[in-house]
NUMIVO-470167 format. One record per residue (C-alpha): residue number from 1; x, y, z; chain. Coordinates in steps of 0.2 Angstrom, whole numbers, plus 2048, in hexadecimal, padded with zeros to 3 digits. Example, Ala and Ser with C-alpha at 12.3 -4.5 7.8 and 13.67 -1.06 7.14 Angstrom:
// residues 2
(1; (83E; 7EA; 827); 'A')
(2; (844; 7FB; 824); 'A')
// end
This chain:
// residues 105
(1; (E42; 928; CF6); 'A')
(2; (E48; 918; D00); 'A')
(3; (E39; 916; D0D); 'A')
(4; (E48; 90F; D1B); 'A')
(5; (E50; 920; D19); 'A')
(6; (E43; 92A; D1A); 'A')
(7; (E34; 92D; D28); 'A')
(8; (E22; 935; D23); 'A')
(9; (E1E; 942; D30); 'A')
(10; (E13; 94D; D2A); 'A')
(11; (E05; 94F; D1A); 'A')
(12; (E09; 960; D14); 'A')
(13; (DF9; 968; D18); 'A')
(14; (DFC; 966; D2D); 'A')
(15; (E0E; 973; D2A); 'A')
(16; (E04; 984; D27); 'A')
(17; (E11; 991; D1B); 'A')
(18; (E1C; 998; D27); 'A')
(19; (E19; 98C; D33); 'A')
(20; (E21; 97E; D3E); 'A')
(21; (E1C; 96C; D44); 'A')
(22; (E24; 964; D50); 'A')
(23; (E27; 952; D4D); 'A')
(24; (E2E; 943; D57); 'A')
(25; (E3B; 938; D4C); 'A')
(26; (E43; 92B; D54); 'A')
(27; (E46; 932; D63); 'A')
(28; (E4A; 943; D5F); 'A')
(29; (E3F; 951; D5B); 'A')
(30; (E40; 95C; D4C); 'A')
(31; (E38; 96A; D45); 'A')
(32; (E30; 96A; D33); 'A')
(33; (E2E; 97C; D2B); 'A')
(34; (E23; 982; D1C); 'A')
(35; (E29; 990; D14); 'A')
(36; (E24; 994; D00); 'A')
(37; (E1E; 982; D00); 'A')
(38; (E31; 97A; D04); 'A')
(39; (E33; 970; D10); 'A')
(40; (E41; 970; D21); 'A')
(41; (E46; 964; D2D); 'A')
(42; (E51; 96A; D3B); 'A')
(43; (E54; 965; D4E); 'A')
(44; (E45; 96A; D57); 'A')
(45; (E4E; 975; D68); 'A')
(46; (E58; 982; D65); 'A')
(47; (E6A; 983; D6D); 'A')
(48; (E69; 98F; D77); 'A')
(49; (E5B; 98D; D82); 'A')
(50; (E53; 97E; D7E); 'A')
(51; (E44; 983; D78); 'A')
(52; (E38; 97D; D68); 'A')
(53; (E3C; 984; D58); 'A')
(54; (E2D; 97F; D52); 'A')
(55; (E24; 98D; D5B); 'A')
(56; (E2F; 999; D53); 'A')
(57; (E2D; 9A5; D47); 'A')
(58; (E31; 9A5; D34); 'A')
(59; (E3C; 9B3; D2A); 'A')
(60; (E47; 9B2; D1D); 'A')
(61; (E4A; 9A1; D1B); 'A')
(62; (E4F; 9A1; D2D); 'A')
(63; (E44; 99D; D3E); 'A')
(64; (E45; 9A7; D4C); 'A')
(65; (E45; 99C; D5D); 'A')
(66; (E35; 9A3; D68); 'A')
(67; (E3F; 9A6; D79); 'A')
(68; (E4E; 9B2; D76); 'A')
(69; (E4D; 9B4; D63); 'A')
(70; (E5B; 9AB; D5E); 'A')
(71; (E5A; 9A5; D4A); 'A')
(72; (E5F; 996; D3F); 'A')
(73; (E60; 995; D2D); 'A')
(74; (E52; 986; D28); 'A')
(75; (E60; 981; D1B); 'A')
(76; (E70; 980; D24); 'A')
(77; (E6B; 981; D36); 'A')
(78; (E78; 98E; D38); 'A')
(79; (E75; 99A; D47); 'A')
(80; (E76; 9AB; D3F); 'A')
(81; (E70; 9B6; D50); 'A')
(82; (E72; 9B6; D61); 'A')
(83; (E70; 9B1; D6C); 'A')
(84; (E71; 99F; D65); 'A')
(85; (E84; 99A; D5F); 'A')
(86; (E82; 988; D5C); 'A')
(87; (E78; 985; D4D); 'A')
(88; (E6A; 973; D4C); 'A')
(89; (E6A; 965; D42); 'A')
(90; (E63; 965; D31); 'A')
(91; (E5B; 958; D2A); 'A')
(92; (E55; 953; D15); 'A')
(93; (E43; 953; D12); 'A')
(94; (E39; 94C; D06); 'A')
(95; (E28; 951; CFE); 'A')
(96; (E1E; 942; CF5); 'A')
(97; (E0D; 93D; CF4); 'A')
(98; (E07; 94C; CFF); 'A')
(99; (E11; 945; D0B); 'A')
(100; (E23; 94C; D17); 'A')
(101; (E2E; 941; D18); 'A')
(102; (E3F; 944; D22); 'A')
(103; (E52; 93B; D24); 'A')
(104; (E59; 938; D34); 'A')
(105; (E68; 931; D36); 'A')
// end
């Protein structure tokens, strides 16, 4: 891991299973997920109505944003439901030490 690439953001142990954190990276905020111990970085608002993907809910390797239910895959950041159509940025995560680490361009 090239330190210059990547940023630490979180421990592990501060994103619960299932859950989101939203973290500020350079002046953009994303959204680091938990789900069966693997880690994913995407943009933090959702497309369609700006709100925080980090509140949302996780299911099926997807999260569901909290205001109108719209999802994202965590992998892909495809929009796979309504009514979001524009899917988010995702972005590499690493897991060393305990520690998150995530790329941003």
């Amino acid at each position: 891991m090239e330190p210059s690439q990547y940023q630490r953001v979180a421990n592990v142990s501060e994103v619960e299973e299932n859950e989101g954190l939203q973290v500020p990276i350079d002046g953009h905020l994303i959204a680091v997920f938990n789900t069966g111990g693997c880690f994913y970085a995407i943009d933090d608002t959702c497309t369609h109505a700006q709100a925080s993907l980090a509140d949302g809910y996780i299911e099926d390797g997807c999260v569901e944003c909290p205001l109108h239910g719209g999802r994202f895959e965590l992998t892909t950041g495809r929009a796979v439901s309504p009514p979001v159509t524009e899917d988010v940025t995702t972005y590499p995560v690493q897991v060393h030490d305990g520690n998150i680490y995530v790329k941003v361009d």
